[in-house]
N, C-alpha and C positions, 0 to 999 in steps of 0.2 A: 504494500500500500504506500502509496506517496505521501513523503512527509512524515514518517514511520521510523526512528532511528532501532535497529536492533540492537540491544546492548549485549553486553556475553555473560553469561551466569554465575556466581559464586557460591562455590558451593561451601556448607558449613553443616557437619553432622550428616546425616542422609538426604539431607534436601539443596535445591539448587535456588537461589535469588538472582532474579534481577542487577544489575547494579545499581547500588543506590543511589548513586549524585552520578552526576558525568565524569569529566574529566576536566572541564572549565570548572565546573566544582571543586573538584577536589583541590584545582590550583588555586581557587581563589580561598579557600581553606587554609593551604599551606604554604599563601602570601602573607593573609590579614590575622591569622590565627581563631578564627570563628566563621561560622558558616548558618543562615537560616534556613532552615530544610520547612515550605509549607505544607502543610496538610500530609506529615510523614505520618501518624498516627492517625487510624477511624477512630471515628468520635463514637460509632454507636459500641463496635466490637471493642475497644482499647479506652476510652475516655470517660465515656457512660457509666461503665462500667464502676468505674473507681468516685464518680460524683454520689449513683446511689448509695452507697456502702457508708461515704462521708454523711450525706444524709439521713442514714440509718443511724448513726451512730450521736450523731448530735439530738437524737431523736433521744436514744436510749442512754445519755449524759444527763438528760436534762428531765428525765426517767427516775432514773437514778437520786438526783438532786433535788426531786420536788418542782421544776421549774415548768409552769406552765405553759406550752405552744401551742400555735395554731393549728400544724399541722396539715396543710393544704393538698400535700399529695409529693409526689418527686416531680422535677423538672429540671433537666441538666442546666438550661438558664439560670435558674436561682434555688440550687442543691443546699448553697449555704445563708441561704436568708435568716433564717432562726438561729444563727450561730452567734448572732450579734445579743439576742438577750440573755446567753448563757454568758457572754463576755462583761455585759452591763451586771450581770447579777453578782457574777463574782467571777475574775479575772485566772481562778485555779480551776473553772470550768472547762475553761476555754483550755490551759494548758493540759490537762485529761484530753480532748480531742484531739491536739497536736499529737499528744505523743499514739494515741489509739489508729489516725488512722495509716500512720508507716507499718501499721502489721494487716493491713486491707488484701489478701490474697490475688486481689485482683492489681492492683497496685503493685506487690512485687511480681506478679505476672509482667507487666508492661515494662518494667527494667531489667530485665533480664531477657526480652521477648527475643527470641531467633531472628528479628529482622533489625535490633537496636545490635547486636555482637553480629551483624554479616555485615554491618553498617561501621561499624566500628574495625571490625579485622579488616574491609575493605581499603578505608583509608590510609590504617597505618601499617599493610602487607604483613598483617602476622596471622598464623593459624594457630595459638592461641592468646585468648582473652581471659582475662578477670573482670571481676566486679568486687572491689577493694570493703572490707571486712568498714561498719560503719561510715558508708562511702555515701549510701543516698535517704529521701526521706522524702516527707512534702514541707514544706515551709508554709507559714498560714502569718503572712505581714500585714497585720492589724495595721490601720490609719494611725498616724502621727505617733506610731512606737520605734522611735529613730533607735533605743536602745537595744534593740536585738537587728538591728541593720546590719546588713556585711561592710563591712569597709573595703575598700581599694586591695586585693590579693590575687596571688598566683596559689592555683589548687595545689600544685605538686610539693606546696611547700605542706600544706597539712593533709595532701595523701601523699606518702612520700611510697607508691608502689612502682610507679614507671613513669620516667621524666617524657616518655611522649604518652598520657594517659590524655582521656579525651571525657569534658562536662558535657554529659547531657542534661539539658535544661527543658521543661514543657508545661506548659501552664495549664491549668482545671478551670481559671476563668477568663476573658478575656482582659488583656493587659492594657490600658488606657494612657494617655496622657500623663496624667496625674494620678495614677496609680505607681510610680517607680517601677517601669521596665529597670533590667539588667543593663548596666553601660559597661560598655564595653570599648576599651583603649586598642583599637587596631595595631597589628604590627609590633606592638609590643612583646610577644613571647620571641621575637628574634634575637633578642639581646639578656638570653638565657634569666638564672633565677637572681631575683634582687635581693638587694642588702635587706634584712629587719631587724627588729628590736623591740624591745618590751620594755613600757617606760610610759611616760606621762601621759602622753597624745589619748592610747586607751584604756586607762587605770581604771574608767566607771566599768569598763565593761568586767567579764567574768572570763576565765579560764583562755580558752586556744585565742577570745577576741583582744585581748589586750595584745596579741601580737601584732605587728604592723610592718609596712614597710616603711626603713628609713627613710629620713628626709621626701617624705611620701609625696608635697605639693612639689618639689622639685619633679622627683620621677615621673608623677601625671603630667606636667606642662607639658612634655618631651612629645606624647600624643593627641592625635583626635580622638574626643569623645563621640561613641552612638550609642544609642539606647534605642535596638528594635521592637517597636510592638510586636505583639505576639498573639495570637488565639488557639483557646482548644483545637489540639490537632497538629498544632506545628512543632518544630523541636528546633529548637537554639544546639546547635553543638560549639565549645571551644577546647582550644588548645589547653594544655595544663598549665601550661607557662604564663599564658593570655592574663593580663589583668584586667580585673575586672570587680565589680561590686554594686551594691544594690540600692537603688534608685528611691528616693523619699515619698513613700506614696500619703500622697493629701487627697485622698479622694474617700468615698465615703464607705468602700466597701474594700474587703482585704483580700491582701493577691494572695491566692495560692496557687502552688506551683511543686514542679516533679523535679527532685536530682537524682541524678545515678552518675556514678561515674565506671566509664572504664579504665584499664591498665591494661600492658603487654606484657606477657610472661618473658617474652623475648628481650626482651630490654635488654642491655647490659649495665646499665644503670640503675635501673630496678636488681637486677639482681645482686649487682654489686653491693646496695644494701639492704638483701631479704626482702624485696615485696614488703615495707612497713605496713603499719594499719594504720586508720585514719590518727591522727594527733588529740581526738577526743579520746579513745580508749588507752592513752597513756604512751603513745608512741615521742620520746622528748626531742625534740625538732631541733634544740638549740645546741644537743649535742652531735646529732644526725649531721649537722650544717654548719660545723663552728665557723667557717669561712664568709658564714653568709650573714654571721649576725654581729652587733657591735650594740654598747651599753649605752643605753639613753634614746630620748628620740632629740 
């Protein structure tokens, strides 16, 4: 058929895939160090899936707690509309459904799916892949809680599994304006992993966040900033290296959103030092990198 490009197959496990991006993809991947793949995820079979379950479950919190809802029925548009009075009523409500629904079956179905690792091995020619121990979750960023914001970082440095390991990013609502999309500093994982330090800049925060990169407004000037919108369905992938961090959302409803990350078993950098585990489960980064890190900001 005209206008029809055949692509060649990759195979992973007993099955064959498509290839996932082109080849103009893949370079503009392994120019700018991120890439937006639209509509890589079905919404009813992969997306749906994981809104009902979230829905269920803010149902059965607020169950739990006495908290009175409406209850109107499921609708992938607005799955998490009552999650806002579990959060007005009391703010440890809200943290019970963060952490309940990273164990949604359906949820780890979609990070781990056959088509996110033949997507993944494709790009960075390995046969095989991981999925780094504490590596992904949903993130649920309530309006004007700048306190659990990501700041300006490179993943590899708090998964230290393979220095070419690769973020996938996918949102459950759609991403607005004024909701803080992910920004993302192009070109910046070409000039390997940067200096940090642990010191004043993030003292409010709590554990892996008080780390930072040094002299951080210097190193961002260096690039352009973007922050792609995003909808259910799409997938943000970047580099490990890529800096990047998360955008202030002032709008009136909370973005949530998909991480997983992959690694290359192949690495030789990863293996040179063991596949670590993420830096939440106690992996010490500042011994792992003593090159990279200096006292104070």
């Amino acid at each position: 058929m005209r206008g029809v490009v055949k692509r060649p197959l990759s195979p992973i496990g007993n099955e064959w895939f498509d290839m996932m991006i082109s080849p103009d993809e893949r370079d503009f991947f392994q120019s700018e160090g991120y890439l937006l793949i639209k509509g890589f995820f079905d919404l009813e079979e992969d997306i749906e899936p994981i809104q009902r379950d979230a829905y269920e479950i803010i149902g059965l919190v607020a169950q739990r707690h006495g908290v009175a809802l409406e209850r109107r029925g499921f609708d992938p548009q607005s799955f998490d509309q009552e999650y806002y009075k579990l959060l007005q009523a009391d703010r440890r409500y809200a943290g019970e459904i963060y952490d309940l629904v990273k164990q949604i079956p359906s949820f780890l179905r979609l990070i781990s799916s056959r088509k996110s690792e033949a997507l993944f091995r494709e790009i960075r020619g390995t046969d095989h892949a991981g999925i780094g121990a504490a590596s992904y979750g949903i993130r649920i960023d309530n309006p004007n809680e700048d306190k659990f914001r990501s700041h300006w970082h490179q993943e590899f440095l708090y998964q230290p599994q393979s220095i070419d390991g690769i973020v996938f990013w996918t949102p459950l609502v759609p991403v607005l304006d004024d909701m803080g999309a992910v920004i993302i500093l192009p070109k910046s994982h070409r000039n390997g992993l940067c200096v940090y330090s642990r010191g004043d800049a993030y003292a409010h925060k709590q554990g892996a966040y008080q780390i930072g990169i040094h002299d951080e407004g210097k190193v961002v000037s260096n690039y352009q900033q973007i922050a792609p919108l995003t909808v259910p369905g799409d997938l943000l992938i970047m580099d490990f290296l890529t800096i990047h961090g998360s955008g202030e959302n002032r709008s009136p409803r909370s973005r949530w959103s998909i991480q997983s990350r992959f690694f290359n078993y192949r690495d030789p950098v990863g293996m040179k030092l063991g596949w670590k585990a993420s830096i939440t489960t106690g992996t010490n980064v500042e011994e792992l990198f003593p090159d990279n890190f200096v006292s104070g900001t």
